[in-house]
N, C-alpha and C positions, 0 to 999 in steps of 0.2 A: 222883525223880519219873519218872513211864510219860512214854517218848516219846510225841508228840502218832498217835494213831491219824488215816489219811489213807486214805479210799474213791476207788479210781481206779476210773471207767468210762470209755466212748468209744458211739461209735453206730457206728464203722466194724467193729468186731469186735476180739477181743481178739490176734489176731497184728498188727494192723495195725501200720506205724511210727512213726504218731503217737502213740498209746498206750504203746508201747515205750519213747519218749522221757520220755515225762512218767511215767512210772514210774521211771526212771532219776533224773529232778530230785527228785521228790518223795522219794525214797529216801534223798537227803541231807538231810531235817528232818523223816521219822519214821518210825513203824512202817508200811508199806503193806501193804494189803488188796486184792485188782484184781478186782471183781464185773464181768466186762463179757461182751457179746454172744458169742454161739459163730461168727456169720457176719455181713454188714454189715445195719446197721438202720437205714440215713439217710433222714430224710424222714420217720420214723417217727412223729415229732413227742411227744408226752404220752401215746400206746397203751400200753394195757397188758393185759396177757393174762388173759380172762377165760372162753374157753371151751374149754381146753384144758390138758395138763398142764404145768409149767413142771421141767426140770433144770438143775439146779447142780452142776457136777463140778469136782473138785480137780485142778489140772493143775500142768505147767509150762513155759512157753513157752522163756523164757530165766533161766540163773542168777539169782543175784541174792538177798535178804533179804526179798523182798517174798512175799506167800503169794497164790495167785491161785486163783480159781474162774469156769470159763466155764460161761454161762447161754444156755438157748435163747430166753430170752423176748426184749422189748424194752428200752432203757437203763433206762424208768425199774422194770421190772421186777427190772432188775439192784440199782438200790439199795435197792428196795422189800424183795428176798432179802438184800440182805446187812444191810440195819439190822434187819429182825422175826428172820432165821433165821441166816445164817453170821455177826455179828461179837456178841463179849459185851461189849459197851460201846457206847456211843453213839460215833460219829466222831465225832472235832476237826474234817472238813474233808472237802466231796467235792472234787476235781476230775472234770472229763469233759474227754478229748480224748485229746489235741492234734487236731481234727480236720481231716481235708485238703478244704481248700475251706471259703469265710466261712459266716459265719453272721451278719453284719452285718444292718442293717434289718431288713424285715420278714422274714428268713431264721429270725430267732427264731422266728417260730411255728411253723416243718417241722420244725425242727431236735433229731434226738435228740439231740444233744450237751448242745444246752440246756436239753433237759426234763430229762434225768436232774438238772443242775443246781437247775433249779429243782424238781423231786422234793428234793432234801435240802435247801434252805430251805424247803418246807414243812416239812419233820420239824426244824426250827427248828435243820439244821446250816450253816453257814458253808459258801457253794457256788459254785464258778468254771468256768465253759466256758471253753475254750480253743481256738481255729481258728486256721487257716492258709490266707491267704488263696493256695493253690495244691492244687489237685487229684491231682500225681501223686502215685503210690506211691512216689518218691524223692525227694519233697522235703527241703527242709534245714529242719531244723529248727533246729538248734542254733545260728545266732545269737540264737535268740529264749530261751535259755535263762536266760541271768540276770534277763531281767525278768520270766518265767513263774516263778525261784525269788522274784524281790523279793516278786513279789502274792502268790502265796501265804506266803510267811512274814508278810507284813502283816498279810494275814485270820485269820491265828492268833494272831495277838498283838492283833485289833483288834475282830475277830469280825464280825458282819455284822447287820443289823434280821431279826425274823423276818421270814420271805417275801422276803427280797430275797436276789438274788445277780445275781455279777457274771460279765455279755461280755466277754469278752477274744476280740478278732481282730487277729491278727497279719500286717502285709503278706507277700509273695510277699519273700524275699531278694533283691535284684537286685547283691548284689558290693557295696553300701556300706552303711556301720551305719545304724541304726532312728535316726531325729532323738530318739528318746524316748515316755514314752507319754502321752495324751492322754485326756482323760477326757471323754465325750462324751455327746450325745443318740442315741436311736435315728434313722438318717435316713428321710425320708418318699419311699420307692420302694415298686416293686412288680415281680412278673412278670408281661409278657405274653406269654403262652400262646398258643399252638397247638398243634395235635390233627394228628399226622401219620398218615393213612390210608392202612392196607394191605388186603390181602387175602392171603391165606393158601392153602396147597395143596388143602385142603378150599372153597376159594370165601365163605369167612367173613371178614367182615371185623375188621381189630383196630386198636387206634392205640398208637402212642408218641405223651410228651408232649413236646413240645419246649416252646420260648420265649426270649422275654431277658429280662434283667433291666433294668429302666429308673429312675434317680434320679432325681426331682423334687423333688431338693431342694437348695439352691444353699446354702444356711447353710455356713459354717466351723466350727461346734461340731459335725458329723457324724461320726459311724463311718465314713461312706463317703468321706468330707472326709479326714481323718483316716489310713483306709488309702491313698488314694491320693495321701498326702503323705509316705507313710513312716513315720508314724506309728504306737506300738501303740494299738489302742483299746479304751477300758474304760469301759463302759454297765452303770450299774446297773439290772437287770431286779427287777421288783416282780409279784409274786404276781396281784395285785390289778386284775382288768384292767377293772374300773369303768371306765365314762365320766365321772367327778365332774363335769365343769363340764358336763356335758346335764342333770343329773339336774334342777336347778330349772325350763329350761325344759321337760322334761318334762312338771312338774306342771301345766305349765301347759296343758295336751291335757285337762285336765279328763276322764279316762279313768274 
C-alpha cells in the first residue's frame, strides 16, 4: 500500500522554522509534498490571487524525502496549486504550520495558517493548523513534537467531517512539559486596535496598526484557558459560519 500522501504549507514562508519542523514530523508517517508561500503571508487570512499571475517552482530548502514547491501566491493558493496542478492524487492530509505566534480565538479568521487548513477541508481533505504560541524565529518547537505526530497520525486513521478541520495552538515552552492536550471551544476575545499616525518625508500621512488583544472570556473549556495552562489546544473549525440559533428569530423581522 502508497504511503499516506501529506500536503505541508505554512503562511510564514516556506524557509521559515516552523514549517521546517513540521516537515521533519510529518516525514515520519508519509510521503510529503510542501506547496508553501515564497515570502511570509500572515494575516492573509482566505485571499486568494485573482488578478495576477501565480508561480510554483520546484526547490530545495533542506535535504530530506520530502519534494517541495514555493508559490508566490497566498496559503490558500498554495493548496489550491498543489491539489488541481502539482500532486496526482488527492492528499491523505493537509497540515499548515507550525506557525510562530497563536492563532487561538478569533485569530482564526486573519490567520493564513488556518485558511489554508480550512482550504483542504473544503476540498473534503482531512486538515490541521498548527501554531506556536511564540513569535520568534527561534523558537523551540520540538517539545511539541509528539503530540503534533499523535494528531496527525489520528486524523489519518480517523479522517475528519467534510468542512471541518482542526486548531491546534501549542503554548510558548517555558522549561516544563505540556500538562497534555485539551480539546476546547473557540475563546470569546478580540483586538483592540489602534491606528499609529505618521507622516512621512514627503509630509503625507500613513499608519501602522497596533493594538492588543483582549479575552472576555472566563470559561475553563477555552483555547486561551487552555494555552495559558500549559495546555495543547485542539478546536474543531467548521466551514460553516452560519448563525443557526439567529436564523428563526430572524424570521421573525418579517423581512
Amino acid at each position: 500500500m502508497d504511503k499516506p500522501l501529506i500536503l505541508v504549507c505554512n503562511d510564514d514562508g516556506i524557509t521559515a522554522p516552523g514549517i521546517r519542523h513540521l516537515i521533519n514530523v510529518m516525514n515520519q508517517l508519509g510521503e510529503v509534498v510542501v506547496v508553501a508561500p515564497d515570502s511570509p503571508q500572515s494575516g492573509m487570512g482566505h485571499a486568494i490571487t485573482i488578478d495576477g499571475i501565480l508561480r510554483c517552482d520546484k526547490i530545495s530548502v533542506n535535504e530530506g524525502p520530502q519534494t517541495e514547491y514555493s508559490c508566490t501566491g497566498t496559503p490558500v493558493d498554495c493548496v489550491k496549486l498543489a491539489v488541481n496542478v502539482v500532486l496526482d492524487r488527492k492528499p491523505d492530509l493537509v497540515v499548515s504550520g507550525i506557525n510562530h505566534g497563536s492563532n487561538s480565538s478569533i485569530n482564526v479568521i486573519y490567520s493564513g495558517t488556518m485558511s489554508a487548513a480550512v482550504e483542504g477541508s473544503l476540498e473534503n481533505i482531512p486538515s490541521i493548523g498548527f501554531s506556536l504560541d511564540e513569535y520568534s524565529w527561534d523558537a523551540n518547537f520540538e517539545p511539541a513534537t509528539t503530540f503534533i505526530e499523535k494528531i496527525a497520525r489520528k486524523v489519518l486513521e480517523e479522517g475528519l467531517p467534510h468542512g471541518v478541520c482542526l486548531n491546534v495552538n501549542i503554548p510558548k515552552y517555558q522549561g516544563k512539559p505540556y500538562e497534555g492536550l485539551k480539546i476546547c471551544r473557540q475563546a470569546k476575545a478580540n483586538w483592540v486596535e489602534e491606528f499609529d499616525s505618521r507622516t512621512d518625508p514627503r509630509s503625507r500621512n500613513y499608519y501602522w496598526l497596533t493594538g492588543k488583544f483582549v479575552n472576555y472570556d472566563e470559561g475553563n473549556d477555552t483555547d486561551e484557558w487552555a494555552l495559558a495552562n500549559n495546555y495543547i489546544s485542539v478546536v474543531p473549525v467548521n466551514s460553516d459560519i452560519t448563525a443557526h440559533a439567529y436564523r428563526n428569530e430572524l424570521k421573525d423581522w418579517n423581512i
